[in-house]
GUTI-375412 format. One record per residue (C-alpha): y, z, x. Coordinates in pm, whole numbers, padded with zeros to 5 digits, always signed. Example, Ala and Ser with C-alpha at 12.3 -4.5 7.8 and 13.67 -1.06 7.14 Angstrom:
<sites>
-00450+00780+01230
-00106+00714+01367
</sites>
This chain:
<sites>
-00242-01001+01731
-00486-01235+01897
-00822-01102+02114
-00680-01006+02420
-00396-00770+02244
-00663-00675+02074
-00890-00607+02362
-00601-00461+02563
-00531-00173+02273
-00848-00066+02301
-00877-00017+02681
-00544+00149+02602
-00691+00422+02448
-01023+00456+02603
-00814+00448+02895
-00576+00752+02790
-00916+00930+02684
-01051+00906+03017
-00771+00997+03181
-00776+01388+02974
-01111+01345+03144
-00933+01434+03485
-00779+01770+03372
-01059+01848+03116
-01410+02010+03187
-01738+01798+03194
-01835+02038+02920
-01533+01968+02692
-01567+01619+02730
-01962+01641+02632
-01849+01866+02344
-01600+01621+02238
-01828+01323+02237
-02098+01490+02105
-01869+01591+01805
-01779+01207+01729
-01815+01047+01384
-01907+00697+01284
-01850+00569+00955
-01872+00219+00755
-01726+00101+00457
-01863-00167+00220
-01707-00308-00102
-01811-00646-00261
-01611-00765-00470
-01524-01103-00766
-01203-01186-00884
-01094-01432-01124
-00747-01583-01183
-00648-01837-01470
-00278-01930-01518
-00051-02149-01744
+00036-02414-01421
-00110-02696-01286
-00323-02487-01044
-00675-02498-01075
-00857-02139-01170
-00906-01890-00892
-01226-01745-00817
-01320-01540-00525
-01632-01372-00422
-01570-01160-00086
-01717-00860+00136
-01497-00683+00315
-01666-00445+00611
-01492-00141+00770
-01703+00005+01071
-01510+00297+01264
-01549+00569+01454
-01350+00893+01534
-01416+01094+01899
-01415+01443+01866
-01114+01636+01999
-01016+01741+02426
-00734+01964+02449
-00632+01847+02111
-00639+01508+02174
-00888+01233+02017
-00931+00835+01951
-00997+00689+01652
-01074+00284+01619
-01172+00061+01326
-01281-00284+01293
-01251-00465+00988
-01412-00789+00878
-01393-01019+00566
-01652-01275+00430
-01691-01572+00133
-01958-01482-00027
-02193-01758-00138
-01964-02022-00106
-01775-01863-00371
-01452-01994-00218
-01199-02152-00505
-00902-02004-00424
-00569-02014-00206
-00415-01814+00028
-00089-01921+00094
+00013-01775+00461
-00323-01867+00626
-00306-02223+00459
-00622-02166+00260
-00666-02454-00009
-00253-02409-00073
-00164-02599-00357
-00513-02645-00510
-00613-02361-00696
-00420-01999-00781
-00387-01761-00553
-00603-01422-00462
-00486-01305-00138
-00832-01226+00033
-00855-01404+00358
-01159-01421+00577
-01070-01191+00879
-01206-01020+01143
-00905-00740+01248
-00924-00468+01493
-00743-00246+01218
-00677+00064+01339
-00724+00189+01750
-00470+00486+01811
-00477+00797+01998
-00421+01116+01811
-00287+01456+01955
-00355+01764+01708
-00261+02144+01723
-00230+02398+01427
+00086+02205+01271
+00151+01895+01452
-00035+01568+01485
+00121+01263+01673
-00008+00939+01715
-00001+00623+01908
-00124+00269+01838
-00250+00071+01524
-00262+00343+01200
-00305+00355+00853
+00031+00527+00718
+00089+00643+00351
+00367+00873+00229
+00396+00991-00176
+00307+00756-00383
+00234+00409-00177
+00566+00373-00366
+00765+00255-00024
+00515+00279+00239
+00129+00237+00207
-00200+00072+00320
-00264-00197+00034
-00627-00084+00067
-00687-00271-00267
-00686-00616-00076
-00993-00678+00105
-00733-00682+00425
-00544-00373+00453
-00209-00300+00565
-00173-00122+00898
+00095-00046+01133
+00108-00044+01521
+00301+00255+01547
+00407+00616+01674
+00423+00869+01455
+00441+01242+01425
+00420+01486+01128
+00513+01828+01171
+00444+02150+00934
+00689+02406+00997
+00513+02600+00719
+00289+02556+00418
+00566+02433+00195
+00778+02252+00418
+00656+01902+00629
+00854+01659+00847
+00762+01289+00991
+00869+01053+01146
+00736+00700+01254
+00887+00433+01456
+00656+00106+01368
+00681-00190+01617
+00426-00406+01430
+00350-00482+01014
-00057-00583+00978
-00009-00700+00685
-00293-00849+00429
-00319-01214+00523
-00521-01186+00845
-00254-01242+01146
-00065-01520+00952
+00171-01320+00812
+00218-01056+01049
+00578-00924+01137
+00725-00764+01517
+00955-00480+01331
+01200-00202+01441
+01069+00010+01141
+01225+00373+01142
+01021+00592+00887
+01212+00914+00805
+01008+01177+00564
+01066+01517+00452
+00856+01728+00182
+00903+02100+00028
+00706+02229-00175
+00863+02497-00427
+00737+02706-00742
+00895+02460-00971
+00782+02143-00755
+00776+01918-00481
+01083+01768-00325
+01102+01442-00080
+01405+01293+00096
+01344+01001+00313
+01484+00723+00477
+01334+00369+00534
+01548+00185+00825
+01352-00163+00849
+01438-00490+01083
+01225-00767+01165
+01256-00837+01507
+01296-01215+01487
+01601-01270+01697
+01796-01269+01393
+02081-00996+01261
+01861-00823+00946
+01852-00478+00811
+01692-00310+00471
+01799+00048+00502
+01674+00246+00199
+01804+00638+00144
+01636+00816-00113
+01513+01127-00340
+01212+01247-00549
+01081+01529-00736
+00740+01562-00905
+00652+01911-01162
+00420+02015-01392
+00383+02302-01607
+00115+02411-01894
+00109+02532-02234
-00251+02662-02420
-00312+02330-02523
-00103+02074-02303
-00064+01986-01938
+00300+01825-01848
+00386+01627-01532
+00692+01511-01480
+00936+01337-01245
+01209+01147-01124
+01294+00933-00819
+01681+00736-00726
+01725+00548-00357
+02010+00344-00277
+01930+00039-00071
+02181-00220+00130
+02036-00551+00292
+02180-00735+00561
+02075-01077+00741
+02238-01332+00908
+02583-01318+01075
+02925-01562+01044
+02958-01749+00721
+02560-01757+00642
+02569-01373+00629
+02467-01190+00359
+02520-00796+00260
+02368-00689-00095
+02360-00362-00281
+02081-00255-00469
+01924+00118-00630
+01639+00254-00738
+01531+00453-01002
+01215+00576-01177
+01118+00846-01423
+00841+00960-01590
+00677+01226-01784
+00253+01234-01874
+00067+01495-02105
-00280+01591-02087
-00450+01714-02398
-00854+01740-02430
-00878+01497-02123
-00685+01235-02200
-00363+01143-02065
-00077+00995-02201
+00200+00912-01953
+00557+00702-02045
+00739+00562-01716
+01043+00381-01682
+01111+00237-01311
+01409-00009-01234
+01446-00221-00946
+01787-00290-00958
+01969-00625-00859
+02345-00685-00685
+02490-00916-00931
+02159-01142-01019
+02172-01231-00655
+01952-00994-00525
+01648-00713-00606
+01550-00355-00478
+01293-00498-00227
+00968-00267-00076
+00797-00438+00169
+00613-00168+00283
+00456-00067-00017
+00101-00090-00179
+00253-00300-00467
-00060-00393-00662
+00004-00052-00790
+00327-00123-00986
+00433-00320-01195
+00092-00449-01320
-00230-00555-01198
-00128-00945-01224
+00102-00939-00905
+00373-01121-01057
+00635-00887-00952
+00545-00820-00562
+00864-00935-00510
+01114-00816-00726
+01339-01089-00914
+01716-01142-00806
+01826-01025-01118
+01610-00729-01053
+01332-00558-01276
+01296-00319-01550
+00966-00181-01589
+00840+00018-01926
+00498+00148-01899
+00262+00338-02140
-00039+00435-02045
-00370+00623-02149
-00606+00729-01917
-00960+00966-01930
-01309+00989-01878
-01617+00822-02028
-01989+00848-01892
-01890+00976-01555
-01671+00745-01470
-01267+00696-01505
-01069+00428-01773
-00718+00380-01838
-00518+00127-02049
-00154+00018-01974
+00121-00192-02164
+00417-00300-01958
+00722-00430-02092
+00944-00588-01863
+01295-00750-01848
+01568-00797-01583
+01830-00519-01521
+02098-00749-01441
+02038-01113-01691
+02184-01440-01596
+02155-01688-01800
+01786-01770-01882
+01654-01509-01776
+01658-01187-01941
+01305-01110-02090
+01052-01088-01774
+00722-01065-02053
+00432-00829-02126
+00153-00743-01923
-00147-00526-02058
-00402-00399-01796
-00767-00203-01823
-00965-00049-01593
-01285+00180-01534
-01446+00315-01213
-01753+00548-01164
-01911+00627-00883
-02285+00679-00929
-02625+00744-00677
-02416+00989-00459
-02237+00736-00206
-02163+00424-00453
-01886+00314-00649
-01820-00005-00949
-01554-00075-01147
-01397-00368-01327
-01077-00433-01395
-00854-00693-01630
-00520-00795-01642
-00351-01025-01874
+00053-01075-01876
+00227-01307-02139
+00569-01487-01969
+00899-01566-02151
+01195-01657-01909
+01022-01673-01564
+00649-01665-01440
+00379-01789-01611
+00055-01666-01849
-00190-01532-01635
-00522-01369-01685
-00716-01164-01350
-01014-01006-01383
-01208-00793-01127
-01567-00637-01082
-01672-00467-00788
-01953-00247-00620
-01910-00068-00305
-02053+00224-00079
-01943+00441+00227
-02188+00595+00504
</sites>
Protein backbone atom coordinates (compact mmCIF):
# COMPACT_ATOMS: atom_id res chain seq x y z
CA UNK A 1 0.00 0.00 0.00
CA UNK A 2 2.00 3.10 -0.71
CA UNK A 3 1.59 6.67 1.51
CA UNK A 4 -1.34 8.05 0.18
CA UNK A 5 -3.50 4.62 0.69
CA UNK A 6 -2.00 4.79 3.62
CA UNK A 7 -2.84 8.32 4.46
CA UNK A 8 -6.31 7.93 2.94
CA UNK A 9 -7.21 4.83 5.56
CA UNK A 10 -6.56 6.84 8.17
CA UNK A 11 -8.70 9.92 7.31
CA UNK A 12 -11.11 7.03 6.68
CA UNK A 13 -11.52 6.35 10.05
CA UNK A 14 -10.93 9.54 11.79
CA UNK A 15 -13.38 10.55 9.37
CA UNK A 16 -16.16 7.85 10.38
CA UNK A 17 -15.22 8.86 14.11
CA UNK A 18 -16.09 12.31 13.57
CA UNK A 19 -18.95 11.75 11.87
CA UNK A 20 -20.63 9.62 15.37
CA UNK A 21 -19.55 13.06 16.53
CA UNK A 22 -22.79 14.50 14.80
CA UNK A 23 -25.34 12.21 16.58
CA UNK A 24 -23.21 11.82 19.80
CA UNK A 25 -23.00 14.30 22.84
CA UNK A 26 -19.93 16.66 23.38
CA UNK A 27 -19.75 14.78 26.65
CA UNK A 28 -19.58 11.26 25.11
CA UNK A 29 -17.14 12.24 22.77
CA UNK A 30 -14.86 13.87 25.73
CA UNK A 31 -15.53 10.62 27.64
CA UNK A 32 -14.48 8.61 24.78
CA UNK A 33 -11.25 10.41 24.14
CA UNK A 34 -10.43 10.80 27.45
CA UNK A 35 -10.73 6.93 27.83
CA UNK A 36 -8.07 6.31 24.88
CA UNK A 37 -5.01 4.08 25.24
CA UNK A 38 -1.57 4.35 23.75
CA UNK A 39 0.74 1.61 23.71
CA UNK A 40 4.34 0.68 22.15
CA UNK A 41 5.98 -2.37 21.50
CA UNK A 42 9.75 -3.01 21.36
CA UNK A 43 11.63 -6.28 20.58
CA UNK A 44 15.34 -6.41 19.47
CA UNK A 45 16.27 -9.10 18.16
CA UNK A 46 19.74 -11.46 16.35
CA UNK A 47 19.37 -14.23 14.21
CA UNK A 48 21.80 -16.42 12.71
CA UNK A 49 21.47 -18.79 9.71
CA UNK A 50 24.24 -21.28 8.39
CA UNK A 51 23.33 -23.80 5.61
CA UNK A 52 24.92 -26.63 3.51
CA UNK A 53 24.72 -24.29 -0.05
CA UNK A 54 26.74 -21.95 -1.59
CA UNK A 55 25.07 -19.05 0.30
CA UNK A 56 27.03 -17.12 2.52
CA UNK A 57 25.87 -17.25 6.49
CA UNK A 58 22.93 -15.13 7.51
CA UNK A 59 23.09 -12.79 10.23
CA UNK A 60 20.61 -10.22 11.18
CA UNK A 61 20.42 -7.75 13.91
CA UNK A 62 16.90 -5.80 13.77
CA UNK A 63 14.36 -3.59 15.95
CA UNK A 64 11.13 -3.79 15.16
CA UNK A 65 8.76 -0.78 16.79
CA UNK A 66 4.94 -1.03 17.23
CA UNK A 67 3.40 2.40 18.46
CA UNK A 68 -0.59 2.32 18.58
CA UNK A 69 -3.28 3.66 20.02
CA UNK A 70 -6.96 2.61 20.74
CA UNK A 71 -9.92 5.58 21.21
CA UNK A 72 -12.22 4.82 23.75
CA UNK A 73 -15.74 3.75 22.73
CA UNK A 74 -19.14 6.33 21.31
CA UNK A 75 -22.21 4.48 21.01
CA UNK A 76 -20.16 1.39 20.80
CA UNK A 77 -18.06 2.39 18.26
CA UNK A 78 -14.09 3.07 18.47
CA UNK A 79 -10.73 3.38 16.21
CA UNK A 80 -7.85 1.65 16.71
CA UNK A 81 -4.44 2.43 14.49
CA UNK A 82 -0.89 1.06 14.62
CA UNK A 83 2.25 1.95 13.03
CA UNK A 84 4.94 -0.36 12.69
CA UNK A 85 8.58 0.22 11.85
CA UNK A 86 11.71 -2.01 11.27
CA UNK A 87 15.48 -1.13 11.59
CA UNK A 88 19.29 -2.79 10.86
CA UNK A 89 20.77 -2.52 13.73
CA UNK A 90 24.44 -1.57 13.68
CA UNK A 91 25.02 -2.35 10.31
CA UNK A 92 24.33 -5.80 11.21
CA UNK A 93 22.89 -6.39 7.73
CA UNK A 94 24.24 -9.95 6.11
CA UNK A 95 21.32 -11.35 4.99
CA UNK A 96 18.64 -11.68 2.06
CA UNK A 97 15.28 -11.07 1.63
CA UNK A 98 14.11 -12.40 -1.37
CA UNK A 99 10.70 -10.37 -2.33
CA UNK A 100 12.16 -6.91 -1.48
CA UNK A 101 15.44 -7.82 -3.45
CA UNK A 102 17.60 -7.51 -0.37
CA UNK A 103 21.22 -8.94 -1.11
CA UNK A 104 19.21 -12.03 -3.12
CA UNK A 105 21.57 -14.52 -3.96
CA UNK A 106 24.39 -13.51 -1.56
CA UNK A 107 23.82 -14.74 1.71
CA UNK A 108 20.76 -17.09 3.33
CA UNK A 109 17.74 -15.84 3.94
CA UNK A 110 15.94 -14.28 7.32
CA UNK A 111 12.89 -12.64 6.21
CA UNK A 112 13.15 -9.30 8.29
CA UNK A 113 12.85 -6.38 6.01
CA UNK A 114 13.35 -2.79 6.98
CA UNK A 115 9.74 -1.31 6.93
CA UNK A 116 7.85 1.34 8.00
CA UNK A 117 3.87 -0.07 7.69
CA UNK A 118 0.78 1.57 8.81
CA UNK A 119 -0.27 -1.98 10.22
CA UNK A 120 -3.40 -1.87 11.52
CA UNK A 121 -6.15 1.44 11.18
CA UNK A 122 -9.81 -0.05 11.44
CA UNK A 123 -12.92 1.01 12.96
CA UNK A 124 -14.49 -1.22 15.51
CA UNK A 125 -18.30 -1.40 16.51
CA UNK A 126 -18.87 -3.34 19.97
CA UNK A 127 -22.09 -4.31 21.97
CA UNK A 128 -22.53 -7.17 24.61
CA UNK A 129 -21.92 -10.05 21.89
CA UNK A 130 -20.97 -8.61 18.67
CA UNK A 131 -17.92 -6.76 17.44
CA UNK A 132 -17.49 -5.82 13.66
CA UNK A 133 -14.78 -4.25 12.07
CA UNK A 134 -13.57 -2.35 9.12
CA UNK A 135 -10.10 -1.66 7.69
CA UNK A 136 -6.49 -3.06 8.24
CA UNK A 137 -6.69 -5.88 11.38
CA UNK A 138 -4.79 -8.34 13.00
CA UNK A 139 -6.96 -11.69 12.60
CA UNK A 140 -6.19 -15.05 14.38
CA UNK A 141 -8.56 -18.03 14.69
CA UNK A 142 -7.47 -21.52 16.81
CA UNK A 143 -4.31 -22.26 16.48
CA UNK A 144 -2.56 -19.73 13.78
CA UNK A 145 -2.96 -23.19 12.15
CA UNK A 146 -4.85 -21.58 8.85
CA UNK A 147 -5.14 -18.03 9.61
CA UNK A 148 -2.79 -15.86 11.84
CA UNK A 149 -0.58 -12.74 12.33
CA UNK A 150 3.09 -14.20 11.90
CA UNK A 151 3.89 -11.87 14.82
CA UNK A 152 7.22 -13.85 15.11
CA UNK A 153 8.67 -11.89 12.01
CA UNK A 154 9.70 -8.52 12.83
CA UNK A 155 6.82 -7.61 10.02
CA UNK A 156 3.56 -8.98 10.89
CA UNK A 157 0.84 -10.26 8.91
CA UNK A 158 -2.30 -8.13 8.70
CA UNK A 159 -5.35 -8.04 6.71
CA UNK A 160 -7.41 -5.11 5.23
CA UNK A 161 -10.60 -6.50 6.01
CA UNK A 162 -14.32 -6.66 7.39
CA UNK A 163 -15.07 -8.82 9.85
CA UNK A 164 -17.64 -9.68 12.43
CA UNK A 165 -17.74 -12.20 15.34
CA UNK A 166 -20.83 -12.92 16.98
CA UNK A 167 -21.56 -14.79 20.50
CA UNK A 168 -24.89 -16.15 20.53
CA UNK A 169 -23.98 -17.51 23.98
CA UNK A 170 -21.04 -18.42 26.16
CA UNK A 171 -20.38 -21.68 24.40
CA UNK A 172 -21.28 -20.99 21.02
CA UNK A 173 -19.28 -18.11 18.57
CA UNK A 174 -19.65 -17.29 14.87
CA UNK A 175 -17.32 -15.09 12.35
CA UNK A 176 -16.98 -14.21 9.48
CA UNK A 177 -14.38 -12.06 7.46
CA UNK A 178 -14.26 -11.05 3.94
CA UNK A 179 -10.37 -9.87 3.42
CA UNK A 180 -9.67 -7.66 0.31
CA UNK A 181 -5.95 -7.26 1.08
CA UNK A 182 -2.91 -9.93 2.54
CA UNK A 183 -0.02 -7.58 4.49
CA UNK A 184 2.07 -9.99 4.45
CA UNK A 185 5.83 -10.04 6.12
CA UNK A 186 8.05 -8.64 3.40
CA UNK A 187 7.19 -4.94 3.68
CA UNK A 188 4.74 -4.15 0.53
CA UNK A 189 6.77 -6.42 -1.87
CA UNK A 190 4.92 -9.24 -1.43
CA UNK A 191 1.62 -8.05 -0.76
CA UNK A 192 -1.53 -9.75 -2.39
CA UNK A 193 -5.32 -7.92 -3.58
CA UNK A 194 -7.50 -11.16 -2.36
CA UNK A 195 -11.24 -12.19 -2.36
CA UNK A 196 -10.55 -14.02 1.02
CA UNK A 197 -13.89 -15.47 2.57
CA UNK A 198 -13.14 -16.52 6.28
CA UNK A 199 -15.93 -18.78 7.63
CA UNK A 200 -15.56 -19.77 11.60
CA UNK A 201 -17.67 -21.47 14.00
CA UNK A 202 -16.75 -22.57 17.76
CA UNK A 203 -18.82 -24.57 20.60
CA UNK A 204 -17.74 -25.13 23.46
CA UNK A 205 -19.11 -28.43 25.27
CA UNK A 206 -18.36 -30.40 28.65
CA UNK A 207 -16.22 -32.81 26.79
CA UNK A 208 -14.54 -29.99 24.50
CA UNK A 209 -14.32 -27.51 21.99
CA UNK A 210 -15.56 -27.97 18.47
CA UNK A 211 -14.60 -25.73 15.20
CA UNK A 212 -15.92 -26.00 11.64
CA UNK A 213 -14.68 -23.54 9.20
CA UNK A 214 -14.24 -22.72 5.81
CA UNK A 215 -11.29 -20.87 4.07
CA UNK A 216 -12.52 -19.65 0.41
CA UNK A 217 -9.23 -17.79 -0.88
CA UNK A 218 -8.53 -16.04 -4.53
CA UNK A 219 -5.95 -13.71 -5.43
CA UNK A 220 -7.36 -11.14 -7.35
CA UNK A 221 -4.78 -11.01 -10.15
CA UNK A 222 -6.96 -11.17 -13.19
CA UNK A 223 -6.37 -14.73 -13.29
CA UNK A 224 -9.01 -17.88 -12.69
CA UNK A 225 -7.55 -19.23 -8.97
CA UNK A 226 -9.25 -20.70 -6.03
CA UNK A 227 -7.92 -22.60 -2.63
CA UNK A 228 -11.14 -23.51 -0.92
CA UNK A 229 -10.37 -25.38 2.33
CA UNK A 230 -13.50 -27.16 4.44
CA UNK A 231 -12.62 -28.38 7.65
CA UNK A 232 -13.06 -29.82 11.40
CA UNK A 233 -11.36 -29.77 14.87
CA UNK A 234 -11.76 -30.82 18.32
CA UNK A 235 -9.45 -30.10 21.28
CA UNK A 236 -10.18 -32.04 25.19
CA UNK A 237 -8.60 -32.57 28.19
CA UNK A 238 -9.35 -34.41 31.19
CA UNK A 239 -7.35 -35.15 34.66
CA UNK A 240 -6.44 -37.93 36.78
CA UNK A 241 -4.65 -37.36 40.59
CA UNK A 242 -1.47 -37.32 39.04
CA UNK A 243 -1.81 -36.54 35.17
CA UNK A 244 -3.24 -33.81 32.99
CA UNK A 245 -4.35 -35.11 29.27
CA UNK A 246 -4.98 -32.90 26.21
CA UNK A 247 -5.93 -34.21 23.32
CA UNK A 248 -7.09 -33.63 19.74
CA UNK A 249 -7.70 -34.10 16.29
CA UNK A 250 -8.17 -31.94 13.16
CA UNK A 251 -9.15 -33.31 9.06
CA UNK A 252 -9.92 -30.45 6.13
CA UNK A 253 -10.28 -31.29 2.66
CA UNK A 254 -8.78 -28.76 0.29
CA UNK A 255 -9.21 -28.37 -3.80
CA UNK A 256 -6.99 -25.77 -5.78
CA UNK A 257 -7.77 -24.30 -8.94
CA UNK A 258 -5.76 -21.79 -11.31
CA UNK A 259 -5.60 -21.13 -14.71
CA UNK A 260 -8.24 -21.95 -17.36
CA UNK A 261 -8.04 -23.95 -21.07
CA UNK A 262 -5.23 -26.41 -21.39
CA UNK A 263 -2.82 -24.58 -18.68
CA UNK A 264 -5.51 -25.26 -16.03
CA UNK A 265 -4.92 -27.00 -13.14
CA UNK A 266 -7.46 -28.64 -10.37
CA UNK A 267 -5.66 -30.62 -7.39
CA UNK A 268 -6.98 -32.47 -4.41
CA UNK A 269 -5.41 -32.38 -1.24
CA UNK A 270 -6.46 -33.20 2.91
CA UNK A 271 -5.47 -32.48 6.01
CA UNK A 272 -5.00 -34.15 9.02
CA UNK A 273 -3.43 -33.76 12.48
CA UNK A 274 -3.60 -35.45 15.86
CA UNK A 275 -2.20 -35.22 18.97
CA UNK A 276 -2.28 -36.09 22.55
CA UNK A 277 0.20 -34.20 25.56
CA UNK A 278 0.44 -35.24 29.37
CA UNK A 279 1.37 -33.11 32.13
CA UNK A 280 2.91 -34.65 35.17
CA UNK A 281 4.88 -32.47 37.98
CA UNK A 282 5.14 -29.59 35.32
CA UNK A 283 6.44 -31.01 32.59
CA UNK A 284 4.83 -31.80 29.45
CA UNK A 285 5.17 -34.40 27.15
CA UNK A 286 3.13 -34.06 23.94
CA UNK A 287 3.33 -36.66 20.60
CA UNK A 288 1.75 -35.01 17.31
CA UNK A 289 1.37 -36.36 14.04
CA UNK A 290 0.16 -33.69 11.26
CA UNK A 291 0.04 -34.57 7.43
CA UNK A 292 -0.11 -32.26 4.68
CA UNK A 293 -1.22 -34.34 2.12
CA UNK A 294 -0.26 -34.22 -1.69
CA UNK A 295 -2.57 -35.08 -5.08
CA UNK A 296 -0.39 -37.56 -6.68
CA UNK A 297 3.28 -35.91 -5.88
CA UNK A 298 1.99 -33.03 -7.90
CA UNK A 299 0.73 -31.00 -5.36
CA UNK A 300 0.64 -30.16 -1.23
CA UNK A 301 -2.06 -29.07 1.39
CA UNK A 302 -1.08 -25.34 1.09
CA UNK A 303 -1.88 -22.49 4.15
CA UNK A 304 -1.09 -19.31 3.14
CA UNK A 305 -2.69 -17.67 5.74
CA UNK A 306 -1.10 -19.18 8.51
CA UNK A 307 1.64 -18.24 11.14
CA UNK A 308 3.85 -21.12 9.80
CA UNK A 309 7.03 -20.60 11.80
CA UNK A 310 4.96 -22.46 14.24
CA UNK A 311 4.89 -25.86 12.45
CA UNK A 312 6.82 -27.86 11.19
CA UNK A 313 10.04 -26.56 12.87
CA UNK A 314 11.74 -23.50 13.69
CA UNK A 315 14.13 -23.79 10.45
CA UNK A 316 11.34 -22.72 7.90
CA UNK A 317 12.07 -25.31 5.50
CA UNK A 318 8.60 -26.42 5.12
CA UNK A 319 6.57 -22.92 4.72
CA UNK A 320 5.56 -24.31 1.74
CA UNK A 321 4.60 -27.69 1.82
CA UNK A 322 6.38 -30.15 -0.80
CA UNK A 323 4.36 -31.54 -3.90
CA UNK A 324 4.59 -34.81 -2.64
CA UNK A 325 3.23 -33.39 0.52
CA UNK A 326 4.52 -33.66 4.25
CA UNK A 327 4.40 -35.91 7.13
CA UNK A 328 5.25 -34.38 10.28
CA UNK A 329 6.18 -36.51 13.67
CA UNK A 330 6.80 -34.40 16.60
CA UNK A 331 7.84 -35.09 20.26
CA UNK A 332 8.14 -32.64 22.46
CA UNK A 333 8.96 -31.69 26.20
CA UNK A 334 8.18 -28.59 27.55
CA UNK A 335 8.31 -26.85 31.45
CA UNK A 336 9.59 -24.34 33.58
CA UNK A 337 13.04 -23.40 34.89
CA UNK A 338 13.99 -20.10 36.88
CA UNK A 339 10.88 -18.25 35.92
CA UNK A 340 11.01 -18.61 32.65
CA UNK A 341 9.55 -21.28 29.93
CA UNK A 342 11.84 -24.21 27.82
CA UNK A 343 10.79 -26.80 25.54
CA UNK A 344 12.68 -29.31 23.31
CA UNK A 345 11.29 -30.80 20.02
CA UNK A 346 12.39 -33.67 17.55
CA UNK A 347 10.65 -33.73 14.21
CA UNK A 348 10.77 -36.46 11.90
CA UNK A 349 9.62 -35.82 8.59
CA UNK A 350 8.97 -37.62 5.23
CA UNK A 351 6.62 -37.16 2.24
CA UNK A 352 3.06 -38.67 2.32
CA UNK A 353 2.96 -39.37 -1.24
CA UNK A 354 7.11 -40.44 -2.47
CA UNK A 355 8.21 -40.14 -5.99
CA UNK A 356 11.15 -41.20 -6.79
CA UNK A 357 13.96 -39.47 -4.78
CA UNK A 358 12.21 -38.20 -2.52
CA UNK A 359 10.76 -39.96 0.28
CA UNK A 360 12.71 -39.07 3.55
CA UNK A 361 12.18 -35.09 4.13
CA UNK A 362 15.05 -35.27 7.36
CA UNK A 363 15.18 -34.40 11.06
CA UNK A 364 14.90 -31.24 12.65
CA UNK A 365 15.53 -30.75 16.51
CA UNK A 366 14.54 -27.32 18.02
CA UNK A 367 15.08 -25.58 21.75
CA UNK A 368 13.79 -22.79 23.20
CA UNK A 369 13.43 -20.69 26.57
CA UNK A 370 11.63 -17.39 27.34
CA UNK A 371 11.23 -15.46 30.68
CA UNK A 372 10.01 -12.41 31.19
CA UNK A 373 11.71 -10.55 34.04
CA UNK A 374 11.64 -6.60 35.69
CA UNK A 375 7.76 -6.52 35.29
CA UNK A 376 7.38 -5.29 31.50
CA UNK A 377 10.49 -7.24 29.78
CA UNK A 378 10.91 -10.30 28.01
CA UNK A 379 14.37 -12.60 26.48
CA UNK A 380 14.58 -15.67 25.06
CA UNK A 381 16.79 -17.62 22.71
CA UNK A 382 16.04 -20.03 20.52
CA UNK A 383 17.98 -22.85 18.18
CA UNK A 384 17.13 -24.86 15.44
CA UNK A 385 19.11 -27.37 13.64
CA UNK A 386 17.50 -29.80 10.79
CA UNK A 387 19.63 -32.58 9.06
CA UNK A 388 18.36 -33.10 5.07
CA UNK A 389 18.23 -36.42 3.13
CA UNK A 390 16.19 -36.22 -0.21
CA UNK A 391 15.39 -32.46 -0.52
CA UNK A 392 16.52 -29.22 1.41
CA UNK A 393 19.60 -28.73 2.85
CA UNK A 394 21.53 -28.77 6.58
CA UNK A 395 20.69 -25.79 8.25
CA UNK A 396 21.42 -24.38 11.64
CA UNK A 397 19.21 -20.87 13.04
CA UNK A 398 19.71 -19.52 16.11
CA UNK A 399 17.85 -16.63 17.86
CA UNK A 400 18.28 -14.30 21.00
CA UNK A 401 16.09 -11.61 21.77
CA UNK A 402 15.05 -8.89 24.42
CA UNK A 403 11.97 -6.95 24.25
CA UNK A 404 9.45 -4.72 26.34
CA UNK A 405 5.81 -3.31 26.05
CA UNK A 406 4.51 0.13 27.63
Amino acid sequence: MNTLQKASLTLLSTSILATLGTHASANAIHEALSNSTAYADINLRYESVEQDNALNDGSALTLRTWIGFSTGSVNGFSVTAEVEDSRIVMGEDDFSVGPTGFNVGEYSVIADPETTELDQAYLQYKNDNFTARVGRQVITLDDHRFVGHVAWRQDKQTFDAVSAKYAVNKDLEFFYSYLYKRNRIFAEAADLDSKDHIVHATYKSDIGKFVAYAYLLEVDNNTENALDTYGVSYDGKTKTDSVSWAYGGEFATQSSESGTGESATDFDASYLNAYVAATVSGITAKVDYEVLGSDDGLYGFATPLATLHKFNGFSDLFLATPQQGLQDLKFSLTGKLAGGKWLLAYHDFSADESTPGVDDLGTEINAQYTKKFAGKYRFGIKYANYDAQDIKVDTNRFWMWIGTRF
